[in-house]
C-alpha positions in Angstrom: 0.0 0.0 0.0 2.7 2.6 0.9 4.3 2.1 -2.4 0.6 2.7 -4.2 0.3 5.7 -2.2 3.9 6.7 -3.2 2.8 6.7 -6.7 0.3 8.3 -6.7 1.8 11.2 -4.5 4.8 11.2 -7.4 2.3 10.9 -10.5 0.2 14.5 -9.0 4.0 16.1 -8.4 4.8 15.8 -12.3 1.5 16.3 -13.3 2.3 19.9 -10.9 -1.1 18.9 -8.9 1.0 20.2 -5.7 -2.4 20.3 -3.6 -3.4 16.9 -4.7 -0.8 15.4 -3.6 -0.2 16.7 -0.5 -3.8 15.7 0.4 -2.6 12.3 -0.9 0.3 12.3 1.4 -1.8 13.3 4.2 -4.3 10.8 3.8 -1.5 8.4 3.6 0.4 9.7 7.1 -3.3 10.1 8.8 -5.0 6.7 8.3 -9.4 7.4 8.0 -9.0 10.8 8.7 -11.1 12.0 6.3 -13.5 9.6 7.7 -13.4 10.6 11.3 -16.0 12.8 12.8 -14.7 15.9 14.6 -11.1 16.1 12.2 -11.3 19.0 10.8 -10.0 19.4 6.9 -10.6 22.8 6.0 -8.2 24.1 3.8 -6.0 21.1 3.6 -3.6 20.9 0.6 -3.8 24.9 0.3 -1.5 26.0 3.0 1.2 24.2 5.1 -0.6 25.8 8.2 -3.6 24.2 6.8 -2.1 20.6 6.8 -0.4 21.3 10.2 -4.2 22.2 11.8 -5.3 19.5 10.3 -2.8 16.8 11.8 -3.4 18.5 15.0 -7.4 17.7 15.3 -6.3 14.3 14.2 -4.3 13.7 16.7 -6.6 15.4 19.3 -9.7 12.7 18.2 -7.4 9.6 17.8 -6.0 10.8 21.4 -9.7 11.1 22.9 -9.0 14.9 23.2 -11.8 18.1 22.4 -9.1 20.6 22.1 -10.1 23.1 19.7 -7.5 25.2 17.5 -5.8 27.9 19.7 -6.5 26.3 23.3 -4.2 25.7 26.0 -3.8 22.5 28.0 -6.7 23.8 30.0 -9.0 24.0 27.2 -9.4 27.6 27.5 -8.4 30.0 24.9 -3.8 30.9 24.6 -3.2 34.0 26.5 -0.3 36.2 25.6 2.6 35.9 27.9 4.1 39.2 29.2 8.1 38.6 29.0 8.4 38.0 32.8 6.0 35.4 32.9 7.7 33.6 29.6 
């Protein structure tokens, strides 16, 4: 299967589909994401921040976690540090 997914990731790159296949390589590095409630997708193969968010709600549903985008261990949304706390 890895090798399949390899060549497909390869065939979008010379065909300059970059998107494509980065949501091909995610896919591949995040097994039934796109099939798991709560993951959320938006955005993914347009931005490296966008594949980054992704693979963080991923992680956060396989783990059992609600964390949302932004929020501390506490579940409360980051704060800026002032330099003395830091």
């Amino acid at each position: 299967r890895r090798r399949s997914d390899r060549d497909v990731m390869l065939k979008h790159v010379k065909d300059r589909n970059y998107q494509l296949a980065c949501v091909r390589h995610f896919e591949a590095t995040h097994p039934g994401a796109v099939n798991t409630q709560g993951v959320q997708l938006d955005g993914l193969g347009n931005h490296p921040n966008a594949w980054f968010a992704a693979s963080v709600s991923y992680a956060s549903v396989k783990s059992g976690g609600t964390k949302k985008e932004g929020e501390g261990d506490d579940g409360k949304a980051g704060e800026e540090k002032t330099m003395e706390e830091a």
